[in-house]
N, C-alpha and C positions, 0 to 999 in steps of 0.2 A: 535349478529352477527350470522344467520341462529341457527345453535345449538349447535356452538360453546362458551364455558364459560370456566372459570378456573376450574379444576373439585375438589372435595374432594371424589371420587370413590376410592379404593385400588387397584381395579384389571389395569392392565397396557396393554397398547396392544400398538404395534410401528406400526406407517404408514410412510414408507418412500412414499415421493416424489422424480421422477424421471425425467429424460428427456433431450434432448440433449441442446445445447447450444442454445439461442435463440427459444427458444420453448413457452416460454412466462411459465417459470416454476417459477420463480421467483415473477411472477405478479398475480398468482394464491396462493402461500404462504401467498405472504402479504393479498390477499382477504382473507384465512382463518384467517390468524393472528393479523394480524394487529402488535399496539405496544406491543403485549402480548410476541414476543417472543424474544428467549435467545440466544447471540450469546457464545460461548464454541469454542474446538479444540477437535478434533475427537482424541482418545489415539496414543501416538506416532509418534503424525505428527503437522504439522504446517496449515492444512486446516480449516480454521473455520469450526463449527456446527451449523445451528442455527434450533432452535427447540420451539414450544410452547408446554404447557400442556393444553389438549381440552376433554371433553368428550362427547361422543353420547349419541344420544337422550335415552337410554336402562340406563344410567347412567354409562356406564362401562367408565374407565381412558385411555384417549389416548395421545402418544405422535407424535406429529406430526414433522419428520428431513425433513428437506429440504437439499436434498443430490446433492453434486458437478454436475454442466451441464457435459454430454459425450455421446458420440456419440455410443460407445458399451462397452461390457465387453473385449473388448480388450485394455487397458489404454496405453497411450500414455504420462500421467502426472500425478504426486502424486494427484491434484486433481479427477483424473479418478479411479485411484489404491486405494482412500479411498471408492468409488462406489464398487468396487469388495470385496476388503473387508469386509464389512458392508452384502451383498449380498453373501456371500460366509460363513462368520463365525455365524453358527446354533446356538451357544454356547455364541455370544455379547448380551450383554444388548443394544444393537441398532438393533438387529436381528428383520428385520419387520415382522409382522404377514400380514398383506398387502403393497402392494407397489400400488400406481398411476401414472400410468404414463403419464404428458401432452405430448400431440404430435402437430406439427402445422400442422394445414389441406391443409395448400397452400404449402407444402414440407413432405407431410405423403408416399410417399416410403420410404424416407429417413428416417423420424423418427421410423417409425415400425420397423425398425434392432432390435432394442437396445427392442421393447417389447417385441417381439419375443423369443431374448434370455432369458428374465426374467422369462419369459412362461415357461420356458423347465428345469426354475430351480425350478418350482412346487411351486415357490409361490403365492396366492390368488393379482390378480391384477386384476386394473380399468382401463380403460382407458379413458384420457380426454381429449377431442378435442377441441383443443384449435384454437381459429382463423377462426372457421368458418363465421364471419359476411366477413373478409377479403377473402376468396375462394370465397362468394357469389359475390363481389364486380368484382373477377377476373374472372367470370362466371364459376363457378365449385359450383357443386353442390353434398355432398357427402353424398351418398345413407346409411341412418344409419344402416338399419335393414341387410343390406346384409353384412356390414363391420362386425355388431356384430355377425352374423351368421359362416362368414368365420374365424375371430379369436378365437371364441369361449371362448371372456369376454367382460363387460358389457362395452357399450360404452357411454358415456355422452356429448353430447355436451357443451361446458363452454366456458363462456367469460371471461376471468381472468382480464379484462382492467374495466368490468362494474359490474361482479358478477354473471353472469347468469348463471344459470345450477350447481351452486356450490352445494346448498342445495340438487339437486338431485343426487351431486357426492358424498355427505356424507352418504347418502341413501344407497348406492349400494357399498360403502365400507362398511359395517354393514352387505349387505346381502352378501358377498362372503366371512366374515370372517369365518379362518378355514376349507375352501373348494381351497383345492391344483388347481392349475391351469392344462389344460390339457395340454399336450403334443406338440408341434409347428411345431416338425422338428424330425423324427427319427435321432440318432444317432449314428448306430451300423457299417452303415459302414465303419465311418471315422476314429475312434481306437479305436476299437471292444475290443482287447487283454490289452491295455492299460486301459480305461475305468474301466473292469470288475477288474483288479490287483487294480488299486485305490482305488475302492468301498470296496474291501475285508483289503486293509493294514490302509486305513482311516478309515474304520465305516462310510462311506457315501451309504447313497441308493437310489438318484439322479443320474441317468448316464450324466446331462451335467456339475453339479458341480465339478464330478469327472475329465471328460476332462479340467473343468477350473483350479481345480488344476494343471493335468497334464501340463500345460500351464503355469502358472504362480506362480508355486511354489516357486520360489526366491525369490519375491517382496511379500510376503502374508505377513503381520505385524501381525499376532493371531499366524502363524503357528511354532513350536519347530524347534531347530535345528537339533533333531532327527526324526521328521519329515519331514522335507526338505531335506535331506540324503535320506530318503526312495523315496521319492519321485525321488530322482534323480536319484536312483537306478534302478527304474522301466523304467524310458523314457528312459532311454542309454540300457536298460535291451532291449528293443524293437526299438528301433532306433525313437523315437520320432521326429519326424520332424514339431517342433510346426509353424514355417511360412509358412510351404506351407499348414499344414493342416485348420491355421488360414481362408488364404485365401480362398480356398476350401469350409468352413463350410458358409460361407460371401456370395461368389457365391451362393450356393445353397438354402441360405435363401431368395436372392432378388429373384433365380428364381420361390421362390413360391411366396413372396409379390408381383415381381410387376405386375403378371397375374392378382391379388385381387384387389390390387390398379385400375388398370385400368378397368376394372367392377365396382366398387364401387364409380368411381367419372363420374360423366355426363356433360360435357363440352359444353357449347353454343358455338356462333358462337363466339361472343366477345372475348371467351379463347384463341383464335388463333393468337388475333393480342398481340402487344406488350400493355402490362400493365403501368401503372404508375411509377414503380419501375426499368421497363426495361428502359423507355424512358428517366430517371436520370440518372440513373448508366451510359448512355451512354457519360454523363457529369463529373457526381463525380467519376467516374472513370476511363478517362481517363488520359493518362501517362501526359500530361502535365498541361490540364485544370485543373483535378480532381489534381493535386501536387498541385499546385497555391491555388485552393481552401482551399484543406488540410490545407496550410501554411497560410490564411488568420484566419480561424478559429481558429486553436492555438495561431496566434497572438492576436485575439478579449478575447480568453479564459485568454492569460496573463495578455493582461492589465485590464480586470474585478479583476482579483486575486490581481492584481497589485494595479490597482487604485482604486476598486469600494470596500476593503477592508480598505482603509487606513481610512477612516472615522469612520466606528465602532470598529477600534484597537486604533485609538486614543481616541475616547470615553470611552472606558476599559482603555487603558493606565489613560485619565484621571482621572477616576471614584477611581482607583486603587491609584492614586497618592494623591485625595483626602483623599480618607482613609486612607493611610500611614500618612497625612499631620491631620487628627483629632486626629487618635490616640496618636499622639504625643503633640498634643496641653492637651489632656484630662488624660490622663497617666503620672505617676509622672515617674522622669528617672531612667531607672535600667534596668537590664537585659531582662525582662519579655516586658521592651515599646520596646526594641532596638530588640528583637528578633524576636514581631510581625510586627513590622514599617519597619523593614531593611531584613527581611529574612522570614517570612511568608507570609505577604502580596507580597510583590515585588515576592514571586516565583507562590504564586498562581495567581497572574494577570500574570507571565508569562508563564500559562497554557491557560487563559482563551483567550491571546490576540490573538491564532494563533488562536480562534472557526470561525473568519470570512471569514481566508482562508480557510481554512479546510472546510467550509459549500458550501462555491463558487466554489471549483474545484469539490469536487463531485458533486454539482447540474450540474455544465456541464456538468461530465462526467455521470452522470446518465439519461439528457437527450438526450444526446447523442447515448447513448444506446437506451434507448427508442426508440426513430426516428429513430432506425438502422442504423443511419449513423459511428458508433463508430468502428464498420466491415469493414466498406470501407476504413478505415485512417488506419487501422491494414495492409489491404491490399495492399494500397500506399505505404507503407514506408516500411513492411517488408523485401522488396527485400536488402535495404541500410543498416537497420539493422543490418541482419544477417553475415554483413561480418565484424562487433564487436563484434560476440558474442550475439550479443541483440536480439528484438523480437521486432514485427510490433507497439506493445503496447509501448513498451518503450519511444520510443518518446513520446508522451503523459507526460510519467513522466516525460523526460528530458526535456522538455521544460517549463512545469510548475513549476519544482525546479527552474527557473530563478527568482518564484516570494519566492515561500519556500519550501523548503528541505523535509520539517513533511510530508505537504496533497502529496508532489510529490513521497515520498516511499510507502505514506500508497496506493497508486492509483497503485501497481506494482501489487495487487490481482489479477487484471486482467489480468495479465499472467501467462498461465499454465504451460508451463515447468518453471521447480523449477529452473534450472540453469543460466538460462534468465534472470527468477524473481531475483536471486540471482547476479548476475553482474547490473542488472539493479538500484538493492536497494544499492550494495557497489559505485558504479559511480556517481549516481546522485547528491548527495552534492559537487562533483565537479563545479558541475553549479552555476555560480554566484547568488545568493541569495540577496531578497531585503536586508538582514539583513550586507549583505556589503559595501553597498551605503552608510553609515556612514564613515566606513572607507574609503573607495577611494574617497569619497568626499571629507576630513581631509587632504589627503595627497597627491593627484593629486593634490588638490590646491595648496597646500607648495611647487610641485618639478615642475610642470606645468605652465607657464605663462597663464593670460585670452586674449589669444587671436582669434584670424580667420583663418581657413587656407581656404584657396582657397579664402579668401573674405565671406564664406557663413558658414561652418560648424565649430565650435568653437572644436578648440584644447584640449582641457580640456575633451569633451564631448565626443571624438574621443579616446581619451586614454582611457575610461572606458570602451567604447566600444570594446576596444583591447583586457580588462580584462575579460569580459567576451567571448572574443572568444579564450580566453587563457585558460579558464574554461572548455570550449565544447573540447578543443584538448585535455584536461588533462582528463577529463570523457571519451572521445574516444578511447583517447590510454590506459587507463588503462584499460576500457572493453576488448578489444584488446588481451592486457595481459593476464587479469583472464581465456579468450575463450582461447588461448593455453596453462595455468596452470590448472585448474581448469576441472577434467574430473569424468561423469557419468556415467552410463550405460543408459540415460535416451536419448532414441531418440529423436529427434526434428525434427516435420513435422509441416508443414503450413496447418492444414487442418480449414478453416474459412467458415461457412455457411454465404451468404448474405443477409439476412432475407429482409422481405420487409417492405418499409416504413409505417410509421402512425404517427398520436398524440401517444407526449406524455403520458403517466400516470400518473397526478401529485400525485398522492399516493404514489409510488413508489419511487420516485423521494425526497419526504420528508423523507419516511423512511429511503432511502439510506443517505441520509444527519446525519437524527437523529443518524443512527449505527455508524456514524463512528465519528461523534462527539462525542459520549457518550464512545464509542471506546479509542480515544484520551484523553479525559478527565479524564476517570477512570483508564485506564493501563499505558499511559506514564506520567500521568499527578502524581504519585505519586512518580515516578523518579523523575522527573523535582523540584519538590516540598524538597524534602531528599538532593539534590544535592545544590539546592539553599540555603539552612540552613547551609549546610558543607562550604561554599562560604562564606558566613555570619562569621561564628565562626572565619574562618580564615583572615578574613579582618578586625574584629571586637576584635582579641583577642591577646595577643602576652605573652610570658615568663613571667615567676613573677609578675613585678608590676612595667614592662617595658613600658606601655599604661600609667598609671599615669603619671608618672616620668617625658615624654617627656610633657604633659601638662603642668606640674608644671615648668618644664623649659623654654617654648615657653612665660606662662604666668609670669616669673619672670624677663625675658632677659628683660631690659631698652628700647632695638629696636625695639620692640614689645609692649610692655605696653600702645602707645596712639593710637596704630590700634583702627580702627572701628570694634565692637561687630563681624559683620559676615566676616571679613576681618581674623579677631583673631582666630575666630572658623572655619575656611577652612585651617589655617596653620596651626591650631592644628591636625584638620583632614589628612592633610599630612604626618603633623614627626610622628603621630601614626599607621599610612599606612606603612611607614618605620621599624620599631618596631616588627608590627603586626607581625603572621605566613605567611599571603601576603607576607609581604614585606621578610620575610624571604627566604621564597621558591625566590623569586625574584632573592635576592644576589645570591642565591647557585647557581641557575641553569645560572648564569650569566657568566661563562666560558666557559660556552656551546653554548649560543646566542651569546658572546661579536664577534665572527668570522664574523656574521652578520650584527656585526656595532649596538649590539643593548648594551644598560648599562643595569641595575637593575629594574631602573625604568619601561622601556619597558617589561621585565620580567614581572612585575607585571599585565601590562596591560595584555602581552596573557595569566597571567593564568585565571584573571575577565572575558576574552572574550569567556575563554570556556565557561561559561554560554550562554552565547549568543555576537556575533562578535559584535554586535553595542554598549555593553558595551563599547566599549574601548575607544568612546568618554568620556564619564564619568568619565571613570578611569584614565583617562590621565588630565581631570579637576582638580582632587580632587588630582592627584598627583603635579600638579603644582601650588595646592591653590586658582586655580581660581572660585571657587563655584558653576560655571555656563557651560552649557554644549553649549553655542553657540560657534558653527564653527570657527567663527572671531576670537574670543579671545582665545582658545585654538592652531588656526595655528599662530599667532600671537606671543603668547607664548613662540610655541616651537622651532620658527625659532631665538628667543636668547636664548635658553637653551644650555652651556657649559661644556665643563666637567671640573670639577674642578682642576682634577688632569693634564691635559695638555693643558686647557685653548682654546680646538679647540669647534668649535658648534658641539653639539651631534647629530645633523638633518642636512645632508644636502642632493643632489639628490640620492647619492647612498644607504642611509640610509633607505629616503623612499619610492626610489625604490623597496629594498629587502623586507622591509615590506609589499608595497604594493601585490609584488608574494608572500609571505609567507601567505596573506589571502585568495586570491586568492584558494589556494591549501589545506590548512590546515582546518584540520577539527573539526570548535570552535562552538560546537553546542550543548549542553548539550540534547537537547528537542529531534535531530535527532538520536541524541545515543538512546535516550529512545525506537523511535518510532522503527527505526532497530533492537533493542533486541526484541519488544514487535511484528515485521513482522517476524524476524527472531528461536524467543524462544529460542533465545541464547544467553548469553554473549561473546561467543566467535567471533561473527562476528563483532560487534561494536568494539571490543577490537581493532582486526585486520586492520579492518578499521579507526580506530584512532590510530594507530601504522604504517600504511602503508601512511595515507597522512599526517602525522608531517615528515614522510619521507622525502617525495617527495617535500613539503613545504621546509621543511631545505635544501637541497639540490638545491633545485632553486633559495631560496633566498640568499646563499651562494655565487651561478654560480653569482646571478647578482649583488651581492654588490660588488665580485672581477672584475667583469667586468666594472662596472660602478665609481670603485676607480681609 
């Protein structure tokens, strides 16, 4: 790939890549990278890294970061503030010796802010003009040699979508290594006295680094706490007025850009009228067509997730059920079959199964991006949003949890305020999930007649649909909640560039698939897998030699004795379900459910279901001896199942009524815990989050079993 290779050189040189949102910076990385590189978390924060190792044509070792989109060194989101960071601290092993920065040619006033500033913090930068076949298209035509003249760094023209011009961007970062950038913007008269005190209490010899200190000394993650004191010392020492001088520095950089801009680009007649991108947006953007659309699309996006996954999960499901079903025919019994057949296998297929959601919401959302349509839906919906607490993006996620919970948190990246992101990832498993359609199918049919209402829309079909708009109020209101609990220092502006249309990049589009697959697979996928094995032990194990015992008893009882082979071995599997640590934990915490109308038994199933909610058909099988996990025969079942002790049925409407809210609400997801620790890098939000909606579950399933007794 031009002269890019894995290298074995010692010497190390860092190039960050830069640029604002939608600049096609992203699409330029993968041209360099390809599958070569590494995705990481930049120290102390939750922002991915992703980085390859390349070296130039000279042999020397280079690491190439593809750093967070932003619009300038003035950050507005942890992804922006890891930009300053990295650009600010001389002293990181991320500290670039070159920076590149893409810009988009068809919006380069805008993008020039942000080189500008980089410029003036003296490090060696390239710049890449990205997008110019699209200016050519929109008749603008930009003049190179006067841009590279006025900016005074090397300019490249590059097509990040086909590859063009890269090899000579590689070029001219080699020639400006170690040659300080000049100067952009004098900066003496905007705080002269402050400046000058920075550089002397810091040891810095950049007068704009020092102003960016003086700016943003709070939020710096390299900087001492006895540096942050001095620093605070000096602004209040001088009356520091960092918003207006923000402002200020902002103005007076575009009043030099946008004289250059408009010299450097030559506009035909064609530039004048409305473009392609205009004459859409007048559609996909409007408040009512462009909503309709909006909501057309995430409809098509779920039921792809929905329906155009079920095919290759049940493939995997059955591929996985084969295996489980050889090893045991081939395997003599004992610990070692039962531990790979019933809890190794069954957890790693219940990693692999969700690869096909997870590949299909990001292809969407990736090409979506691509087309730049992804900007527009941000834009539509932010307004509704934001009066939960949420973010334009959000929706996106909340709608796609309707098909699974994993691809709908891990798709929250794409919101940059952390807080957003964060109400967004704790909400979303509110949303009904395909993996509940087991259970509300179970039990809407038991408490539900199959019948018509109005003649045309089937009763049964209408009640699940209620469940799920039961889900959307409980994700709404608890956003709602966390928005006046939950407090930052972290502003929230809507600021969205609307890039203009094109093809896809099917490269791009793979890669984003492959990251987050492989994402999935490797970090939550070893959760999922530890958890599934603890499930196992406990389903599979019980006190002394309390598992025997009950065998030897089912197979000695007279009543028993002329069952059929798998008749005999499904009741055995019961009373030993009973016995087991399952069944144990069942009894105990049955004083706790019984308020909800539920016995032991039920116990058991929600604790199987934390693994995953659709377990509880299963488990409600194997609890009643039935073998078999068909619908029929498990509602069948349970609508004569008694309780012993007072001889009433243990199921009737208010029963699974409360269960059916208790799913609804509750959070039995072993896979989404993983994928939230693994968005979040912390155990403490999942915790919370599986503490906060066993809450809300109990609590409603409570309201409605005393309502409905």
């Amino acid at each position: 790939m031009n002269k890019l290779e894995i290298s074995t050189s010692s010497k190390q040189i860092n190039i960050s890549l830069i640029g604002n949102p939608n600049s096609g910076k992203t699409s330029v990385f993968n041209r360099l990278t390809g599958l070569n590189q590494r995705v990481g978390n930049f120290p102390g924060v939750t922002v991915d890294k992703k980085s390859a190792s390349l070296h130039l044509s000279d042999g020397r070792k280079a690491t190439l970061i593809d750093l967070p989109g932003t619009y300038s060194l003035y950050p507005t989101s942890m992804d922006e503030r890891v930009v300053l960071d990295v650009l600010l601290d001389t002293k990181s092993k991320y500290y670039p010796e070159v920076v590149v920065c893409v810009v988009d040619a068809t919006n380069l006033e805008r993008h020039l802010l942000l080189l500008s500033q980089v410029k003036d913090l003296g490090i060696p930068v390239v710049l890449g003009l990205n997008m110019v076949d699209l200016a050519d298209k929109n008749g603008v035509e930009v003049d190179l040699a006067f841009l590279q003249k006025s900016l005074q760094v090397p300019v490249v023209k590059i097509n990040g979508r086909t590859g063009k011009g890269i090899s000579e961007l590689l070029d001219k970062v080699e020639d400006v290594l170690y040659q300080p950038s000049q100067e952009f913007m004098p900066l003496d008269a905007l705080a002269s006295p402050v400046i000058e005190e920075v550089k002397k209490s810091m040891l810095v010899k950049n007068d704009y680094q020092a102003l960016l200190l003086a700016h943003h000394h709070q939020r710096l993650h390299y900087l001492t706490e006895a540096e942050k004191q001095q620093l605070i010392q000096t602004t209040e020492k001088h009356a520091f007025q960092s918003i207006r001088l923000q402002v200020e520095e902002t103005m007076q950089r575009y009043a030099k850009i946008t004289p250059m801009v408009e010299l450097a680009l030559k506009k035909s007649m064609s530039a004048e009228e409305d473009t392609f991108t205009d004459k859409l947006d007048k559609v996909l953007t409007h408040k009512l067509w462009g909503s309709l659309i909006f909501f057309s699309i995430l409809f098509v996006v779920f039921q792809a997730i929905f329906a155009w996954a079920e095919y290759p999960m049940n493939l995997i499901d059955d591929i996985f059920s084969a295996l489980s079903a050889y090893f045991t025919s081939v395997l003599p019994e004992g610990v070692v079959a039962s531990l790979l057949t019933e809890g190794i296998i069954p957890g790693i297929g219940g990693v692999v199964i969700f690869i096909p959601q997870i590949a299909i919401l990001f292809g969407f959302i990736a090409l979506l991006e691509e087309v730049g349509y992804m900007a527009r839906a941000v834009f539509l919906s932010d307004n509704l949003m934001r009066k939960f607490g949420l973010n334009g993006r959000s929706m996106v996620s909340l709608f796609s949890g309707a098909a699974c919970a994993i691809p709908a948190v891990m798709s929250t990246r794409t919101i940059s305020n952390w807080k957003e992101r964060l109400i967004t990832i704790f909400v979303t498993p509110f949303i009904s999930c395909s993996a509940r359609i087991p259970v509300y199918t179970v039990l809407v049919a038991f408490v539900v007649p199959a019948e018509k209402f109005w003649g045309v829309f089937e009763l049964q079909g209408l009640v699940v649909l209620g469940l799920y708009i039961l889900g959307v109020v409980g994700a709404l209101g608890s956003a709602y909640v966390m928005k006046k609990i939950l407090k930052t220092g972290e502003s929230s502006f809507f600021v969205m560039e609307l890039p203009v249309y094109k093809t896809p990049q099917w490269k791009n589009t793979l890669i984003t698939i492959w990251e987050k697959v492989k994402t999935f697979v490797v970090e939550a996928g070893k959760v999922i897998l530890v958890i599934s094995i603890v499930l196992w032990v406990l389903a599979t194990y019980g006190p002394g030699d309390a598992m025997d015992k009950v065998a030897e008893q089912v197979k000695a009882h007279p009543e028993y004795s002329q069952l059929p082979k798998e008749e005999l071995d499904n009741l055995i599997a019961s009373k030993q379900l009973e016995v087991s640590y399952a069944g144990i934990f069942g009894k105990a915490i049955e004083p706790a459910i019984k308020p909800l109308g539920y016995d032991w038994k039920m116990g058991i199933a929600l604790l199987t279901s934390f693994a995953a909610r659709e377990v509880f058909v299963g488990t409600m099988a194997t609890i009643y001896s039935i073998g078999s996990e068909e619908e029929d025969r498990v509602i069948e079942k349970i609508r004569k199942e008694r309780n012993p002790e007072t001889g009433e049925l243990v199921y009737n409407a208010a029963t699974a009524m409360s269960l059916l809210v208790f799913y609804v609400f509750a959070m039995q997801c072993m896979s989404t815990l993983a994928v939230v620790q693994r968005e979040t890098k912390s155990w403490a939000w999942p915790a919370l989050q599986l503490v906060y909606m066993t809450a809300v579950a109990y609590l409603s399933a409570l309201l409605t079993f005393n309502i409905m007794s």
